[in-house]
KOLTILUM-47977 format. One record per residue (C-alpha): residue number from 1; y, x, z; residue in one letter. Coordinates in pm, 1 decimal. Layout:
<atoms>
ATOM  num         Y         X         Z  residuo
ATOM  NUM         Y         X         Z        A
...
</atoms>
This chain:
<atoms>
ATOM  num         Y         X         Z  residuo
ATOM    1   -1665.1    2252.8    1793.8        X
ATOM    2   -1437.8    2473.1    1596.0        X
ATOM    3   -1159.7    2383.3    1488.0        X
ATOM    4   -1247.5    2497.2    1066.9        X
ATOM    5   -1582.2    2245.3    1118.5        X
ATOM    6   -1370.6    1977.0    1214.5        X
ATOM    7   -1057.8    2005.3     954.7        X
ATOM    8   -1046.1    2110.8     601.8        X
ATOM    9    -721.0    2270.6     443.8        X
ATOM   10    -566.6    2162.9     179.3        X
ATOM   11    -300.4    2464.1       0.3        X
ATOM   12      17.8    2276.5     -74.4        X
ATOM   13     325.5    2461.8    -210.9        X
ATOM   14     573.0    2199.8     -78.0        X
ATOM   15     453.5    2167.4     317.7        X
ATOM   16     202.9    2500.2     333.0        X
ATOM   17    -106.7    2421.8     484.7        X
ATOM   18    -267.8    2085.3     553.5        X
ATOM   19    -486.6    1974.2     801.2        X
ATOM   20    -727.2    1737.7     669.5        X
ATOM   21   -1001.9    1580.5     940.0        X
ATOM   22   -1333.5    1568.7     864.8        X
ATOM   23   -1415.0    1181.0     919.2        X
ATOM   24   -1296.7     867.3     775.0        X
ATOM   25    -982.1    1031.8     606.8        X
ATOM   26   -1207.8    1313.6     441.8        X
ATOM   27   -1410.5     987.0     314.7        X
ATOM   28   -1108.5     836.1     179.7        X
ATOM   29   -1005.6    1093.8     -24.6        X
ATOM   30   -1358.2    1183.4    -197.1        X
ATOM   31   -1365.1     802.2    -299.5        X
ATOM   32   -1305.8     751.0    -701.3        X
ATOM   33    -992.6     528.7    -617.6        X
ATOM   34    -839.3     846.3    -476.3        X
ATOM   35    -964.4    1120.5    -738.2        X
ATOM   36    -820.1     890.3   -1003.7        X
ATOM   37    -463.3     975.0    -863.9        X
ATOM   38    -564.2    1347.1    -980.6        X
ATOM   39    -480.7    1154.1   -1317.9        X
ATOM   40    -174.8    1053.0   -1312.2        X
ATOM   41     170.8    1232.4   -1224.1        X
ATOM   42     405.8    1156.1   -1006.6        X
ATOM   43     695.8    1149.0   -1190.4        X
ATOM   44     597.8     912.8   -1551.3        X
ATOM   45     696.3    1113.5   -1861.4        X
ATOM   46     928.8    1354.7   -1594.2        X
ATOM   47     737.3    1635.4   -1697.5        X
ATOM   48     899.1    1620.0   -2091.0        X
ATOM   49    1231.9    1682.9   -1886.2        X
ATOM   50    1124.7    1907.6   -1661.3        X
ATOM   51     841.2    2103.9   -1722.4        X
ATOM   52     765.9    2180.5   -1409.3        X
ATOM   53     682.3    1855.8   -1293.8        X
ATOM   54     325.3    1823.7   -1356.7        X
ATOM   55     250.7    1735.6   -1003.9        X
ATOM   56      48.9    1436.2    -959.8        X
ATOM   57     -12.8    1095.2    -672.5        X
ATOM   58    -283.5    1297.8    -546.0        X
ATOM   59     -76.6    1591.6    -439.7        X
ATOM   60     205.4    1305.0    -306.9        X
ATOM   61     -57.5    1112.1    -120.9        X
ATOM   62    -208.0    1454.7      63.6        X
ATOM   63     197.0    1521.5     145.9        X
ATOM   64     251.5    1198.8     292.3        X
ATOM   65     -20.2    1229.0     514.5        X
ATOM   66      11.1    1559.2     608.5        X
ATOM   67     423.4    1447.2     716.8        X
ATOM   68     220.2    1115.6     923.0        X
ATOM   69      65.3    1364.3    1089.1        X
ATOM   70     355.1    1584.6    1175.5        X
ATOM   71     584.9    1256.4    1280.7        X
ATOM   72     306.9    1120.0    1494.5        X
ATOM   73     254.3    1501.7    1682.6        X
ATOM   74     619.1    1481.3    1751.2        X
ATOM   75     618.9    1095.3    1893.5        X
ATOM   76     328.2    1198.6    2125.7        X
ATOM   77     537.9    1503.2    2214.7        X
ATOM   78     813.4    1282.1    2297.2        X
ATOM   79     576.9    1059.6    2544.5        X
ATOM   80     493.5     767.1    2254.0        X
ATOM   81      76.0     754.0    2338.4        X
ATOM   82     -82.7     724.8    2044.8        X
ATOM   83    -485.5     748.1    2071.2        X
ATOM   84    -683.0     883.7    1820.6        X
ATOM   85    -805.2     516.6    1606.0        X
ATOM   86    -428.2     461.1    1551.6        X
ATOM   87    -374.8     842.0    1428.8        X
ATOM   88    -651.5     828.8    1184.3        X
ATOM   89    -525.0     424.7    1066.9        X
ATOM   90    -155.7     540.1    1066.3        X
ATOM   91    -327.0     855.6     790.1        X
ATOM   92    -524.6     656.0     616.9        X
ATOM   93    -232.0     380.5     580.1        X
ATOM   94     -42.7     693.4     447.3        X
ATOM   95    -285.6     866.2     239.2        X
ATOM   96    -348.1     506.0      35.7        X
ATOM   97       5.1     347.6      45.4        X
ATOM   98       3.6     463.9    -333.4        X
ATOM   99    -330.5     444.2    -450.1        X
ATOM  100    -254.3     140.8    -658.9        X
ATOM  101     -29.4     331.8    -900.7        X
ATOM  102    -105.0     280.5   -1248.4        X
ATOM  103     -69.1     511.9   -1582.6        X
ATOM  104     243.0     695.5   -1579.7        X
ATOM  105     315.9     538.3   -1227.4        X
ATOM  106     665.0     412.9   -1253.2        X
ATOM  107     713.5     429.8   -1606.7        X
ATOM  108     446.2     164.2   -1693.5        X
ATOM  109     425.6     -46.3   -1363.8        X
ATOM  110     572.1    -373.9   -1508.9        X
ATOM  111     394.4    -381.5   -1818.8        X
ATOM  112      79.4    -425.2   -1760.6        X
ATOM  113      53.7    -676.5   -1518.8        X
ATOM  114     265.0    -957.8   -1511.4        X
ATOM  115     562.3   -1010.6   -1140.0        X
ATOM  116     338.1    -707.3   -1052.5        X
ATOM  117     409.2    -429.9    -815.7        X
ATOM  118     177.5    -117.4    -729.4        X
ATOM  119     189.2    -207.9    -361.8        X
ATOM  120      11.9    -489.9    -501.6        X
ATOM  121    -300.5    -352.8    -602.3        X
ATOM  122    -216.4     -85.9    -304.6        X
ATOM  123    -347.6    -391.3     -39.8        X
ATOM  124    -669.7    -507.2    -237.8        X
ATOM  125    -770.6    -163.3    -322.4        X
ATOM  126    -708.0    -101.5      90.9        X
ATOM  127    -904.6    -443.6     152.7        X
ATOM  128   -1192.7    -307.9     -93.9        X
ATOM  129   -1286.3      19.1      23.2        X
ATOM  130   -1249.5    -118.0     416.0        X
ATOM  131   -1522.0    -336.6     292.6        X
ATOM  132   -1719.5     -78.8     164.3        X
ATOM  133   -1662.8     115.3     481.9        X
ATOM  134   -1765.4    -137.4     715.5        X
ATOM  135   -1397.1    -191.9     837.3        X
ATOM  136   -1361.9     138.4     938.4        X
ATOM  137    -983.6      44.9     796.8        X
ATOM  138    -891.3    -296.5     961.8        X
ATOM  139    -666.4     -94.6    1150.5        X
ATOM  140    -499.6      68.1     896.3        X
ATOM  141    -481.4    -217.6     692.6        X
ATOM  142    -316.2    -375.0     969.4        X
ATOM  143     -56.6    -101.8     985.5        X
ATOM  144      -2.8    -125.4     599.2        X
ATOM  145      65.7    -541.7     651.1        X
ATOM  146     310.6    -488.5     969.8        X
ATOM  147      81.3    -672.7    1164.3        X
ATOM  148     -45.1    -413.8    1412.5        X
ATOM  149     125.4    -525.6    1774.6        X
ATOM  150     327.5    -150.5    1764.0        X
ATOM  151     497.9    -226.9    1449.7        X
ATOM  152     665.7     123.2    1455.3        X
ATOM  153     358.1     252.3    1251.6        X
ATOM  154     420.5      28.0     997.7        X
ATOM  155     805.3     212.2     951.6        X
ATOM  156     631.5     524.0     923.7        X
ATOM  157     516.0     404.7     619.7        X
ATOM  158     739.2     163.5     445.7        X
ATOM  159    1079.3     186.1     578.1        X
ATOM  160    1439.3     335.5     478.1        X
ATOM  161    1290.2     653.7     642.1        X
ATOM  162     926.5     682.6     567.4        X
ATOM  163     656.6     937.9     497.3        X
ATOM  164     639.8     837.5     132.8        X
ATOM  165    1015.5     885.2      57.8        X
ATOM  166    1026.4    1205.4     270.3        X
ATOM  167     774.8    1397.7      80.3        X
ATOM  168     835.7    1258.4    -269.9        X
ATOM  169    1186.7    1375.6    -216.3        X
ATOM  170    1103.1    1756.8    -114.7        X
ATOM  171     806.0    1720.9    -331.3        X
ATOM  172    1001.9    1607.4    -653.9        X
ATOM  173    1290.7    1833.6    -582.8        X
ATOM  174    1070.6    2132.1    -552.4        X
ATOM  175     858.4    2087.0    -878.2        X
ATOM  176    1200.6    1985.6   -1090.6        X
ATOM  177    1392.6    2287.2    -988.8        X
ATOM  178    1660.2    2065.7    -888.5        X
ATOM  179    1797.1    2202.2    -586.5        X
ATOM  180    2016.0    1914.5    -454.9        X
ATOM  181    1657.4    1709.8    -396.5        X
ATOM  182    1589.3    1974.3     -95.5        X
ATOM  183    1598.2    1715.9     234.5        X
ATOM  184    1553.7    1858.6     579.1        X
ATOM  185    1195.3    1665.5     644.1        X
ATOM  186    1127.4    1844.4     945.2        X
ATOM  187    1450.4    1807.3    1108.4        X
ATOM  188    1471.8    1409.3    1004.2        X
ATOM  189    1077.7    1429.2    1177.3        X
ATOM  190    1203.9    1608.4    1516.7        X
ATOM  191    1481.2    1380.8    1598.9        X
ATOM  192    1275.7    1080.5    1531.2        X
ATOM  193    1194.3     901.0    1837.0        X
ATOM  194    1027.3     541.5    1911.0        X
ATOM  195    1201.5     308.7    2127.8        X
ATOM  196    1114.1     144.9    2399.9        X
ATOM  197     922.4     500.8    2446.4        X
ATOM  198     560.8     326.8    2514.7        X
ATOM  199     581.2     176.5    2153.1        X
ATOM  200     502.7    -184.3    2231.2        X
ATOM  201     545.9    -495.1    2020.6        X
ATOM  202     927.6    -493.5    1985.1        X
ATOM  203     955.2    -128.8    1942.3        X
ATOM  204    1092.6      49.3    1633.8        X
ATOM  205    1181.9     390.9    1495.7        X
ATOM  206    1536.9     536.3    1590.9        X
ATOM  207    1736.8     855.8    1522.7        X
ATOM  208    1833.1    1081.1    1754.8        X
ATOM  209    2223.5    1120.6    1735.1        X
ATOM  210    2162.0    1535.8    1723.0        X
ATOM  211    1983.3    1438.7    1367.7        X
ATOM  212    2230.1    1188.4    1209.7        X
ATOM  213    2363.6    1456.2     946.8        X
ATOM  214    1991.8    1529.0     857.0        X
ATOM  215    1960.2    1152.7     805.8        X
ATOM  216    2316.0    1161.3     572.3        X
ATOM  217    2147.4    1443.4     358.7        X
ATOM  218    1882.1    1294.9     283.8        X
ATOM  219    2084.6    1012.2     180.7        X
ATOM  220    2262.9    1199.5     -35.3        X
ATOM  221    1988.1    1346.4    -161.3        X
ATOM  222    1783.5    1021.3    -266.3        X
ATOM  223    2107.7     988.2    -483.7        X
ATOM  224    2162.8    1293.4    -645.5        X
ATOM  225    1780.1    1291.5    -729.0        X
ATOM  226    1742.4     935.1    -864.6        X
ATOM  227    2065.7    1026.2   -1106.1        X
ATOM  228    2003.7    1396.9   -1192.8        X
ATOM  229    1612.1    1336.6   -1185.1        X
ATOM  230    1489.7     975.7   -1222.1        X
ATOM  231    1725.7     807.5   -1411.4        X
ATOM  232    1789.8    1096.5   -1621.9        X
ATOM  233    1867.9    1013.4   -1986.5        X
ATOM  234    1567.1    1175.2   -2148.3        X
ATOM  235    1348.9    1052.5   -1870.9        X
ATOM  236    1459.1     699.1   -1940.4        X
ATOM  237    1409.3     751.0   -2335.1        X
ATOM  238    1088.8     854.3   -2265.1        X
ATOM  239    1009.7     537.2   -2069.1        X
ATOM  240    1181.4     268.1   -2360.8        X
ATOM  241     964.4     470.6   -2624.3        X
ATOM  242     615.6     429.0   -2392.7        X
ATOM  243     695.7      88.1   -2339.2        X
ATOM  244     812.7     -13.1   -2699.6        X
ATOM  245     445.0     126.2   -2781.7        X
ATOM  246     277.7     -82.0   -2601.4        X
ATOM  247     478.5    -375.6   -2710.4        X
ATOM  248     370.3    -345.7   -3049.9        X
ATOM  249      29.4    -238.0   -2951.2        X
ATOM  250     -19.8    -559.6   -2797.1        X
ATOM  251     152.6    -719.0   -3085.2        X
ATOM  252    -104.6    -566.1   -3335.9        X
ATOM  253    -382.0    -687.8   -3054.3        X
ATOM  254    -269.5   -1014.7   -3118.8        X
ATOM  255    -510.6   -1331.3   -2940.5        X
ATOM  256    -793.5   -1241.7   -3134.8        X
ATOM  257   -1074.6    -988.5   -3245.6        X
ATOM  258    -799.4    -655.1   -3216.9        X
ATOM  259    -826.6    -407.5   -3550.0        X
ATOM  260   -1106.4    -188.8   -3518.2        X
ATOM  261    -870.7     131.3   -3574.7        X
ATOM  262    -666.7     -25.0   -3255.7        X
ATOM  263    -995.5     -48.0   -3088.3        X
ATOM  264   -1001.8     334.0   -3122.3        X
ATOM  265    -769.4     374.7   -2837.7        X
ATOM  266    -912.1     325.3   -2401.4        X
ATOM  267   -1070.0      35.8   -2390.9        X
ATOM  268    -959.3     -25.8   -2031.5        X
ATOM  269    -568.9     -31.4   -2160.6        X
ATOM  270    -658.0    -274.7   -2480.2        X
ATOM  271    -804.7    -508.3   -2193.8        X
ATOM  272    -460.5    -492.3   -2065.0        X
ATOM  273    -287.7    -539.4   -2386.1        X
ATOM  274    -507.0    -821.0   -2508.8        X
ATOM  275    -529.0   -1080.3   -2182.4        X
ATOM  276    -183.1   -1179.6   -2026.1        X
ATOM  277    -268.1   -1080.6   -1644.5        X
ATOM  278    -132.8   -1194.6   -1346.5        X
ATOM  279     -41.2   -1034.6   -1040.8        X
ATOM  280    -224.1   -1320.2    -891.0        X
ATOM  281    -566.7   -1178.9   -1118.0        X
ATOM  282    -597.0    -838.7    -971.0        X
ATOM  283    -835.3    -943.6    -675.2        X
ATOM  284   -1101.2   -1042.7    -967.5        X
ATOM  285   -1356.2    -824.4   -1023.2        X
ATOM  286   -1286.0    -763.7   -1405.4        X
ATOM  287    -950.0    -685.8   -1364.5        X
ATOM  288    -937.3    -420.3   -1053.8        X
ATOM  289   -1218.3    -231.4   -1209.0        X
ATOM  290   -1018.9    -204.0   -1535.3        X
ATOM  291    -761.3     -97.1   -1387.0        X
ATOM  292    -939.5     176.7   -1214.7        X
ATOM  293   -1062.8     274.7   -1514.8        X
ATOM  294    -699.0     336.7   -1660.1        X
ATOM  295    -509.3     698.6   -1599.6        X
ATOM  296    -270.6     887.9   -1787.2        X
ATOM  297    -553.7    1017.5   -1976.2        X
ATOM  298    -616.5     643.1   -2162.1        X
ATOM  299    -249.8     597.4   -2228.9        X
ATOM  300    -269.5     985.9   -2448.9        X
ATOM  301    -603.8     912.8   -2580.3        X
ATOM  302    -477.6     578.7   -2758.3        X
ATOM  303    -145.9     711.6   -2866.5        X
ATOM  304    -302.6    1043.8   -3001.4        X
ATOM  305    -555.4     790.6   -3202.2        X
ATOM  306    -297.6     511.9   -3326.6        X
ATOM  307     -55.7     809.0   -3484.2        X
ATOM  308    -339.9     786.2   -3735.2        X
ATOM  309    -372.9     438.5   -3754.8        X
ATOM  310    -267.7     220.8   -4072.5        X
ATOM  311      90.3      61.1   -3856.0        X
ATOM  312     357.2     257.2   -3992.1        X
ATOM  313     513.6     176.4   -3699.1        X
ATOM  314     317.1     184.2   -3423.7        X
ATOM  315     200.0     526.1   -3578.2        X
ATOM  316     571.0     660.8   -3616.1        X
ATOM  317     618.5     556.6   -3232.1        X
ATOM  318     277.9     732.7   -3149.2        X
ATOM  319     389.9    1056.4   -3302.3        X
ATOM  320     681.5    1061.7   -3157.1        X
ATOM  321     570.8    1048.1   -2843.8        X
ATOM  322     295.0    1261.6   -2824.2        X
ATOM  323     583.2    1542.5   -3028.1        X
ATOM  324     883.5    1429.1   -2764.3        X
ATOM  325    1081.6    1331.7   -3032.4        X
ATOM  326    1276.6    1062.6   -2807.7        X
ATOM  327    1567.1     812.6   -2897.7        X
ATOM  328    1979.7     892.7   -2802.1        X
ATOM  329    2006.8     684.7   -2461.8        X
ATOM  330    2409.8     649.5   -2386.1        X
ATOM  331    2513.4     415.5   -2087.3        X
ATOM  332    2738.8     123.1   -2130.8        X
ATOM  333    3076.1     -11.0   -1943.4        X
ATOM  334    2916.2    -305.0   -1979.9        X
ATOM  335    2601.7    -499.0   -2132.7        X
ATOM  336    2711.5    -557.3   -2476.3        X
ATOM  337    2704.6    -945.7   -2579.6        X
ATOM  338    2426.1   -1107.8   -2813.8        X
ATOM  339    2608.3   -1075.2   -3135.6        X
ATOM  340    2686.8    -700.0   -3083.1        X
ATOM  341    2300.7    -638.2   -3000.1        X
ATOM  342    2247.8    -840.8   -3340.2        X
ATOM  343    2448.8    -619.1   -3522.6        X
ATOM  344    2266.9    -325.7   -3340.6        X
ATOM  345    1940.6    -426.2   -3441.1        X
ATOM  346    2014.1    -471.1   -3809.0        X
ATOM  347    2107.6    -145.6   -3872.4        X
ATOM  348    1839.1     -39.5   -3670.5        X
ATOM  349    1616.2    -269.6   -3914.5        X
ATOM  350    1824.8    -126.4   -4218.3        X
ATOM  351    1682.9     226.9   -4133.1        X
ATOM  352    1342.8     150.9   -4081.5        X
ATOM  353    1372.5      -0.9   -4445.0        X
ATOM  354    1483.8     307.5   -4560.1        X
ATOM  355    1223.8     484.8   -4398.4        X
ATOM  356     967.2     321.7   -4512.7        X
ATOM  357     847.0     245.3   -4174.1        X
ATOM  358     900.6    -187.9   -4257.2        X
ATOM  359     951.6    -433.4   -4524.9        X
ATOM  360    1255.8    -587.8   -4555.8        X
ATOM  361    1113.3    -922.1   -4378.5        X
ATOM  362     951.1    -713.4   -4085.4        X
ATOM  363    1213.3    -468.6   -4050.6        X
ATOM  364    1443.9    -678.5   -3800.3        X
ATOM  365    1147.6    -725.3   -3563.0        X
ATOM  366    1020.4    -406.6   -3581.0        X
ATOM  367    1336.8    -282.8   -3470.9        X
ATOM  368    1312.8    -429.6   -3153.0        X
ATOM  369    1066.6    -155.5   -3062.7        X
ATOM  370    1315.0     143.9   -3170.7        X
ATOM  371    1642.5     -31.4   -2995.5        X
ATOM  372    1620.9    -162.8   -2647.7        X
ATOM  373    1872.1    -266.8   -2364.4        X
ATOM  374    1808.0    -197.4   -1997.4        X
ATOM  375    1971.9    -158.3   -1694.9        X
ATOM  376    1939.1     194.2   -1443.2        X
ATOM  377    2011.4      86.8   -1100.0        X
ATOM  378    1967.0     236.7    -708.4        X
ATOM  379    2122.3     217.7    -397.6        X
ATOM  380    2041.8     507.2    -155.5        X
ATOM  381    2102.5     304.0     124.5        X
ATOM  382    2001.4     -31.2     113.1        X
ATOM  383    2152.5    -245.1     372.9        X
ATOM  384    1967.3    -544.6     288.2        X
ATOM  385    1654.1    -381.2     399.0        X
ATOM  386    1560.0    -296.5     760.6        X
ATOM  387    1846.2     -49.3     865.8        X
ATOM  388    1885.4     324.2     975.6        X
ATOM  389    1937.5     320.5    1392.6        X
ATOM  390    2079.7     608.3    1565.5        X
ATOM  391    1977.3     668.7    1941.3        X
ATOM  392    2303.1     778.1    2090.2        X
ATOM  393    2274.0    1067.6    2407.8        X
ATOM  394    2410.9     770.9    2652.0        X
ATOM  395    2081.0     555.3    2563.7        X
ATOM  396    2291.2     327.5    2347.3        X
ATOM  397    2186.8     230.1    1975.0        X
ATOM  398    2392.6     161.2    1686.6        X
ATOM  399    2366.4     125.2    1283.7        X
ATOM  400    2388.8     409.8    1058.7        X
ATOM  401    2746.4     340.2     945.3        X
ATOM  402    2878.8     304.1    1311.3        X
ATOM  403    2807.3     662.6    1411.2        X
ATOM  404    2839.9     850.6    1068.4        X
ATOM  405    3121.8     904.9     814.7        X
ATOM  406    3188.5     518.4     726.5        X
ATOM  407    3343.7     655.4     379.9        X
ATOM  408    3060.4     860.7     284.1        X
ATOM  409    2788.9     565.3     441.3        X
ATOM  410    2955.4     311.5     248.0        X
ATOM  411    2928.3     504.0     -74.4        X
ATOM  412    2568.7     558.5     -29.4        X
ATOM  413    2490.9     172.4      73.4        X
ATOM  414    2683.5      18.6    -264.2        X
ATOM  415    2471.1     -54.2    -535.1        X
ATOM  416    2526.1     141.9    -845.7        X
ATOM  417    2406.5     -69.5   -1188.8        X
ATOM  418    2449.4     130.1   -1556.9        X
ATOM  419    2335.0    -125.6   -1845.4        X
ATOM  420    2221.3     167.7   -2128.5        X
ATOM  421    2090.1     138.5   -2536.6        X
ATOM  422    1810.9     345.2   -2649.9        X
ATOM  423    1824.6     381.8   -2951.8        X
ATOM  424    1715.3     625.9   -3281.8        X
ATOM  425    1925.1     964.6   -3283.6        X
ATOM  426    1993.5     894.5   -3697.6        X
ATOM  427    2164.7     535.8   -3644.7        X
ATOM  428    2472.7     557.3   -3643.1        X
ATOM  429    2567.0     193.1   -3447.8        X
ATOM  430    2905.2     320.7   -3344.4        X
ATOM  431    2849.5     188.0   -2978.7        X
ATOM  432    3188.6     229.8   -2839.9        X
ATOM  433    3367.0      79.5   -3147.0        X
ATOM  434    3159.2    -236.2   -3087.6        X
ATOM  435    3201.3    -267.0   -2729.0        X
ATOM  436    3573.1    -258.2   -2783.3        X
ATOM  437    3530.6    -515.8   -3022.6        X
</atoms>
């Protein structure tokens, strides 16, 4: 058979071509659950910073896979065996290790279900469609769990090092235009090898020592893109003013029959805002087919019909929004103490009064939507997770931070908090003064 019967390509501007084989992984990604990531980008509200960045899961899912499948060519190179059911799990496991992203992935993942993660829904959408295939996925379910008996499959797809962080990286860096995002994927991918070479139960995912300054890049890199990209201050004004809306959304909702010009908006995101889910809810029927009925799309749809609604301020928030007129975001020394939030807020409330956006006696709650208080924080290297080995050339192993620059490892492996206020450009609440105070 040839090979163009038994592959399809997929153009990608970040890794070329992909090779995409025509059996269960094909299946996977004509299922709904995958075409909805079509619908939602990769990077939130990114793409109001950098308008490049329309880019969405779907593309980041086909780019992890397509990396699996470059990693696990290079293992067998290397003398790993690896037979063809535990290539197609270890690209399936790849291809769906996002597929449980919600709206606006990040921006939105903690606000619609309660203690709840995407991985999450990840697993029981995994666990649904290898139903519907007849367990043509136990395998790669298994992978996705770390309970397949060669658990070095399972690093190649949640680790320090893994397929999804690789390509969202290059991926990311490409589509923002922000050059210091550019990681060395096939380099990190050549030098990877598995040890003990067979890849049995104990065996794990090392580093050649020729590729440890591929490995400190890409450190670097993580960093430089979650400051310059992800925790950009736009980007995270963009996130407080999404989330204040669906605060008061769900405030207006209330416990009982919703407004009917509320109802206007997706009705799979009011059933969000009107029951109080559960992380431990999202194996029920109801609530994982609601919530694969929800995409960026719903989150637009309802804001672009509540600007017109009769909530001064759930309509002000709407329109500003939908017009990227954000709020001033400035990081804090330090979280600023209840009374000084207080004071905040008041003036805050004293401008919506003047506005005409609240009554005096609403004015102080309301302004809990307009001023929030958060915390930005990453570590590029996180040492309380499984860590970074280097194979030395004499057969020995050792940690990261043995082999490398300590200074530079140690930098990269402290974790780096910055409390912020987002807050209405016009109010002036003299945030420095206060602090001082």
């Amino acid at each position: 058979m040839s090979s163009n019967q038994r592959f399809k390509l997929f153009s990608d501007p970040v890794h070329g071509f992909i090779s995409v084989p025509k059996n269960v992984i094909m299946d996977l990604i004509q299922t709904p659950e995958l075409q909805r990531l079509r619908r939602i980008r990769q990077l939130g509200v990114g793409h109001l910073v950098f308008p490049g960045a329309e880019h969405t899961r779907f593309n980041h899912a086909l780019g992890a896979m397509a990396l699996m499948q470059d990693a696990l060519t290079s293992l067998s190179e290397k003398g790993t065996p690896i037979d063809p059911a535990e290539q197609t799990a270890a690209l399936a496991a790849a291809l769906l290790h996002d597929v449980g992203h919600g709206p606006f992935s990040h921006s939105l993942e903690h606000e619609l279900v309660d203690d709840f993660a995407h991985e999450d829904m990840s697993r029981v959408l995994l666990v649904r469609l290898n139903r519907r295939m007849d367990g043509a996925l136990d395998k790669a379910l298994a992978i996705f769990d770390d309970t397949y008996d060669r658990p070095f499959f399972h690093q190649l797809v949640s680790s320090q090092l893994d397929m999804d962080r690789l390509d969202y990286l290059r991926r990311d860096s490409f589509y923002t235009g922000v050059a210091e995002g550019e990681v060395g994927v096939q380099r990190l991918l050549k030098t990877m090898r598995v040890l003990p070479l067979q890849g049995g139960p104990d065996s794990e995912i090392m580093i050649e020592a020729k590729g440890i300054y591929a490995v400190e890049n890409f450190l670097i890199s993580r960093r430089l893109m979650y400051w310059q990209v992800y925790m950009h201050k736009t980007v995270l004004a963009g996130d407080e003013l999404l989330r204040g809306i669906l605060h008061r959304a769900q405030v207006r909702a209330g416990t009982g029959t919703p407004p009917d010009w509320l109802r206007q908006g997706s009705r799979a995101l009011l059933f969000f805002l009107r029951n109080d889910i559960h992380v431990d809810q999202i194996e029920t029927p109801e609530v994982h087919a609601q919530y694969l009925r929800l995409d960026d799309t719903d989150i637009l749809f309802s804001l672009k019909q509540w600007m017109q609604g009769p909530d001064p301020v759930l309509a002000d928030l709407c329109r500003r929004f939908i017009n990227r007129v954000f709020f001033r975001v400035v990081f804090l020394p330090e979280r600023p103490d209840a009374d000084v939030l207080e004071a905040w807020r008041s003036r805050v409330a004293d401008w919506l009064v003047d506005q005409d956006l609240a009554p005096q006696t609403e004015a102080y709650d309301a302004a809990r939507h307009y001023l929030t208080l958060n915390v930005s924080q990453h570590t590029a290297y996180d040492s309380d997770q499984e860590l970074i080995d280097i194979l030395g050339r004499d057969g020995t192993v050792r940690e990261l931070s043995e082999m490398a620059d300590t200074a530079s490892i140690s930098e990269l492996t402290s974790f780096v908090e910055k409390p912020y206020v987002c807050y209405p450009k016009p109010v002036d609440i003299d945030v420095e003064a206060m602090i001082e105070e």
